[in-house]
C-alpha positions as CSV (number, residue, x, y, z in Angstrom):
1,X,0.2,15.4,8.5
2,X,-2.2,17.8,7.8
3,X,-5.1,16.5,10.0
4,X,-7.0,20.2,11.2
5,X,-6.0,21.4,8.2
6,X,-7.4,24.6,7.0
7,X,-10.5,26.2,7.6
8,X,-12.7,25.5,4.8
9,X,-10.8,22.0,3.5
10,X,-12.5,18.9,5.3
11,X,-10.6,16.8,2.2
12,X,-7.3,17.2,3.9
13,X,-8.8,15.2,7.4
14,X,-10.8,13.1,5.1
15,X,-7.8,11.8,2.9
16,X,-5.1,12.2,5.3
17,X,-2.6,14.2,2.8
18,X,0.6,15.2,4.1
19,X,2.2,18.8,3.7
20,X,5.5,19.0,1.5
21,X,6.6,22.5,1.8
22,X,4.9,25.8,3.9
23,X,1.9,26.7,2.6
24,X,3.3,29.9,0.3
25,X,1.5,32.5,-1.0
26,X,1.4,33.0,-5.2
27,X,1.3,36.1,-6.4
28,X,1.3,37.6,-10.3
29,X,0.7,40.7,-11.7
30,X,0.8,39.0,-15.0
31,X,-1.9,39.3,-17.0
32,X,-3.4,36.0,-18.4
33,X,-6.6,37.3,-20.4
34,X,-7.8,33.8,-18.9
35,X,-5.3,31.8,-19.8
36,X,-3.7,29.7,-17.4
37,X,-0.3,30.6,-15.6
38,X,2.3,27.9,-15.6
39,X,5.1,27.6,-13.4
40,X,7.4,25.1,-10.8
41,X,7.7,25.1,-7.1
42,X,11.3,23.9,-5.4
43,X,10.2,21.0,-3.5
44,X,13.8,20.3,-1.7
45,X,12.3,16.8,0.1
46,X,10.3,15.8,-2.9
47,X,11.8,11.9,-3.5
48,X,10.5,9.0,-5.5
49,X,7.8,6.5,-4.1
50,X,5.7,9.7,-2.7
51,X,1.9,8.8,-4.0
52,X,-0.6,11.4,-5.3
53,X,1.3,14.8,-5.2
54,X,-1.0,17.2,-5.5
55,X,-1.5,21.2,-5.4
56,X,-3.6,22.3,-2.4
57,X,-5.1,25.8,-3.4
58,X,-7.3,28.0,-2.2
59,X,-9.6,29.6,-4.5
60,X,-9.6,32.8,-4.0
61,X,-13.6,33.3,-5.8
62,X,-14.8,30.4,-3.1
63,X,-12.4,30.8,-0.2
64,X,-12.7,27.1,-0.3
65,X,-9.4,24.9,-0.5
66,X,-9.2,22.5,-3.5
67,X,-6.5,19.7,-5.0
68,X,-5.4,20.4,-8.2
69,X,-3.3,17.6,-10.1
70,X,0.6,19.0,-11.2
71,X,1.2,18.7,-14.6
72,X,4.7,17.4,-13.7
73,X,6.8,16.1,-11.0
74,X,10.9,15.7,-11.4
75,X,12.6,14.2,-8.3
76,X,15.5,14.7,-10.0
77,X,15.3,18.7,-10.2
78,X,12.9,18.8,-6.8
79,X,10.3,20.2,-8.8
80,X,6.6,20.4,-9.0
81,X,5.0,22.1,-11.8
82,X,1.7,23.1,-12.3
83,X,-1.1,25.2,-14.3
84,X,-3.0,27.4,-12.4
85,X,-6.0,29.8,-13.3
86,X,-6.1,31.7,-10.7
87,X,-3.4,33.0,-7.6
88,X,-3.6,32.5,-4.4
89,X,-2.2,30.3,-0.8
90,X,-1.2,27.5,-1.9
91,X,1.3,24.2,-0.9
92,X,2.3,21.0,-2.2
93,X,1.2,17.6,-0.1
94,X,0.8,13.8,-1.1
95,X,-1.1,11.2,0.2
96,X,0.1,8.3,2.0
């Protein structure tokens, strides 16, 4: 459970999510010209019946940590995908 969380997130105490992978840090050199950057994370102990998977971010303009809602889950391949406008630390947690 993520309960001291990270510096900056009092969400994560508040709603009591719980950490699905290492908190991994997302790199591109891609250029966007401010268009968002899709793409899926390996979740290998994603299963069904997890609530409200989200993508805890942090933004790298704020330094503050946010949830952003996947535009996909698949149990079946372990994935979470999401769209992203920016790059930075990031992991994938749910709520009980």
């Amino acid at each position: 459970e993520i309960s001291e969380c990270l510096v900056g997130s009092e969400m994560c105490i508040r709603d009591r999510y719980n950490p699905l992978v290492r908190i991994q840090n997302m790199e591109t050199t891609a250029s966007t010209d401010g268009q968002p950057i899709q793409f899926s994370i390996y979740v290998p102990n994603l299963v069904e019946g997890l609530n409200n998977i989200q993508i805890l971010i942090q933004n790298p303009s704020t330094g503050k940590w946010e949830l952003v809602a996947p535009t996909a889950v698949s149990t079946g391949t372990k994935t979470v995908t999401v769209s992203l406008n920016y790059a930075g630390p990031l992991t994938v947690v749910y709520k009980n």
